[in-house]
N, C-alpha and C positions, 0 to 999 in steps of 0.2 A: 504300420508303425511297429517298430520295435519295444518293448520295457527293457532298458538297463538296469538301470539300477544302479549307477557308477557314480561312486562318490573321488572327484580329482582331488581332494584334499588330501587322500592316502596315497599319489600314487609321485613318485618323484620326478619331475624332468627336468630336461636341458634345454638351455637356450646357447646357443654357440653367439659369441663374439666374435668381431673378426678377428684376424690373426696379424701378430704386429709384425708393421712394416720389416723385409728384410729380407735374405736369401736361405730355403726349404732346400732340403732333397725330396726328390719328387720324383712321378711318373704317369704317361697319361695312363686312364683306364679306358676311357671312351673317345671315340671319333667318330663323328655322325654327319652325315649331309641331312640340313633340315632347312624348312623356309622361313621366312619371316614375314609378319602380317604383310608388309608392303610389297610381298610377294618375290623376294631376292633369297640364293641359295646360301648357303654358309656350312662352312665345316665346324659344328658345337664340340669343343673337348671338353672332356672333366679329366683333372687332375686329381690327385691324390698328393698330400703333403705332407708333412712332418709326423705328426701321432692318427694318421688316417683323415684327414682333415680334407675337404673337396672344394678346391675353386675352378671356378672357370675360363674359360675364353671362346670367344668366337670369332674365324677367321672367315673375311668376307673375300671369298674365293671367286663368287660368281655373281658379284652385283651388278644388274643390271644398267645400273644408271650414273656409276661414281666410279671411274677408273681409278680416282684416289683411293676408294674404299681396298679394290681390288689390288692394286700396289703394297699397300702396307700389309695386308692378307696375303702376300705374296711373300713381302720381306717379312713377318711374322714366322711364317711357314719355312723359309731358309734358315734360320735362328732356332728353331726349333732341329731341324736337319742336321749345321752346325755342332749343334749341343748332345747329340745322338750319334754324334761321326757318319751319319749318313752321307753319300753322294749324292744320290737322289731319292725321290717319294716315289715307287711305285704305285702304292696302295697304303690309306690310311692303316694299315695293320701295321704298316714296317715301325708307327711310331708308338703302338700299346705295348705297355712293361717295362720300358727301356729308362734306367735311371740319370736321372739330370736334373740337377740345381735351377729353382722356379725362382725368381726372383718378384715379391709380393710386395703391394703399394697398397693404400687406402682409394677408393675413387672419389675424386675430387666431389661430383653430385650429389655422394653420398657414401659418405666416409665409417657408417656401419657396414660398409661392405667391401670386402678385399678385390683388388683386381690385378691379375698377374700382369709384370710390367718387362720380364722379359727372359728367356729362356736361356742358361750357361751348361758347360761341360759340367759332368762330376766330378772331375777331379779341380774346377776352376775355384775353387774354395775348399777349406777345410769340412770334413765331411761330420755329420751330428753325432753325436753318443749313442746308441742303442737307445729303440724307442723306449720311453718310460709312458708314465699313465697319465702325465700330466705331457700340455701342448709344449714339444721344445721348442729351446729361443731360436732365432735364427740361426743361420751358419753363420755368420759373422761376428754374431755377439758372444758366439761360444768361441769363435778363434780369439778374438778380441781379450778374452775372460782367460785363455790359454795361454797369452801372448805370443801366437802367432802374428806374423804380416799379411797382411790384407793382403792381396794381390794388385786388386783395383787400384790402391790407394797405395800405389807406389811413387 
């Protein structure tokens, strides 16, 4: 056993909230093939978002048992490609660093926790301000605030 000695009363932290609904500039930093207890492969991304902010996704590339799982892992993955001007995925590196609008939701199960809801071009929105210290609003709500036109919402 160690003696600390650590009093947490001194010491300040952070507890992240999620991040409100709406469209980030973004980019992934990770792509991994990992399993999952029930024993099914999946490609885990992290992204990175608006003031260094990290959410996730995992595409179910190689499910063993639900070709639906594998379908939407699939059109998940084209959308991603899409949003990167890629033609196709050689190798999950073609898709690290490359900037694109993440589009972020609450997940319904549990809505303290953000889940990305779908991948767009950079230029498919108006792009954020220079990161500041505090989390930016969407890209939406700052075109919004700009009065710019929505794209979408034409």
């Amino acid at each position: 056993m160690v003696a600390l000695n650590f009093d947490i009363s001194t010491i300040e932290t952070s507890e992240f909230s999620p991040l409100n609904p709406g469209v980030y500039r973004g980019e992934i930093v990770s792509a991994e093939q990992k399993t999952s207890q029930s024993g099914n492969d999946y490609l885990a991304l992290q992204i990175t978002v608006g003031d260094n902010r990290r959410v996730f996704d995992n595409l179910n590339l190689w499910h063993k048992t639900s070709d639906k799982a594998v379908e939407i892992g699939k059109q998940r993955l084209a959308e991603i490609a899409k949003a990167l001007g890629l033609g196709a995925i050689t190798d999950s590196e073609v898709l690290i660093a490359k900037p694109m609008n993440v589009r972020i939701g609450l997940r319904k199960d549990d809505p303290s926790q953000n889940q990305v809801i779908a991948y767009e071009p950079p230029d498919s929105t108006m792009p954020p301000p220079a990161v500041s210290a505090a989390i930016p609003a969407p890209v939406e709500q700052q075109a919004a605030t700009a009065g710019a036109p929505l794209p979408w919402r034409s």
